[in-house]
N, C-alpha and C positions, 0 to 999 in steps of 0.2 A: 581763629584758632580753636575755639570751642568745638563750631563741626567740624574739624581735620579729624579730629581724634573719635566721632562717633562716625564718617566715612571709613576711615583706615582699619574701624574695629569691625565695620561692616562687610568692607570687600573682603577683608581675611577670613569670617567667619563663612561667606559664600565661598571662598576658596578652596577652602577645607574640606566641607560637602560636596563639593563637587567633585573630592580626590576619592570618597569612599564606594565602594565598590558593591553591587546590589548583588542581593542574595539569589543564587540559581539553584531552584529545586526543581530536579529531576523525576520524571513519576517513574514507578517501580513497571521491570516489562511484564506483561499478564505472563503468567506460565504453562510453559510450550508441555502441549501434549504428546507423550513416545507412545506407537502403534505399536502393537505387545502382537506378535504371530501366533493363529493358531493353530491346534494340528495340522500334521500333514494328512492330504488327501489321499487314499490310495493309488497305486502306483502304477500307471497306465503299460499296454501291451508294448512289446518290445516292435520293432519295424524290422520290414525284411531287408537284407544286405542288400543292395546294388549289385549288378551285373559288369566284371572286370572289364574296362576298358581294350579296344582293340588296340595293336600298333600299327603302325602308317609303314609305307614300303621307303625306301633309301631312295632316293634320287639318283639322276646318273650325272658321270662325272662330265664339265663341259670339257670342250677340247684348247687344247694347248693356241695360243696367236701365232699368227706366223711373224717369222724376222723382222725388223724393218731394214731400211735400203741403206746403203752406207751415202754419209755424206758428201755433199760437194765441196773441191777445195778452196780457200778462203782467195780474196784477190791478195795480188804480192801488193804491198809498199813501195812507197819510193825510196830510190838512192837518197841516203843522205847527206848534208851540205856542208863543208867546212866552215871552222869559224869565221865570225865578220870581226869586225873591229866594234865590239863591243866590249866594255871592262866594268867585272864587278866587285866594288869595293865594299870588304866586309867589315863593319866597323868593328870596335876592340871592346869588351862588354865592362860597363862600370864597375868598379869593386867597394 
């Protein structure tokens, strides 16, 4: 019984320590240097215009297709059959 009570005061105290949280220092960022412009340089010659583009000539127009043919007529069908002795029973829908 004597070491129950200096075990139990041991694991709790390792307990505890192991919940706290370690300290994070961050280092400071070095500081960013801004490029400062200096005069401006004198202002170079101006460039000569370009020479206006020519335009292209119109195409001709193609010619019209000719007709096509009229079709051929379809085959006939056959005569139809009268009825046989067949019977369709339509059943009555549940309600």
């Amino acid at each position: 019984m004597k070491y129950s009570i200096a075990v139990a005061a041991a694991v709790s105290a390792l307990a505890l320590s192991a919940c706290e949280r370690a300290t994070v220092v961050v280092p400071a960022a070095p500081p960013t240097t801004v490029a400062v412009p200096g005069p401006a340089g004198p202002q170079g010659t101006p460039g000569t215009p370009g020479a206006a583009a020519e335009k292209g000539a119109t195409g001709a127009t193609g010619a019209t297709g000719a007709e096509g043919m009229q079709g051929a007529d379809g085959a006939k069908g056959d005569k139809g059959k009268t009825g046989g002795d067949t019977i369709v029973v339509v059943p009555v829908p549940n309600r």
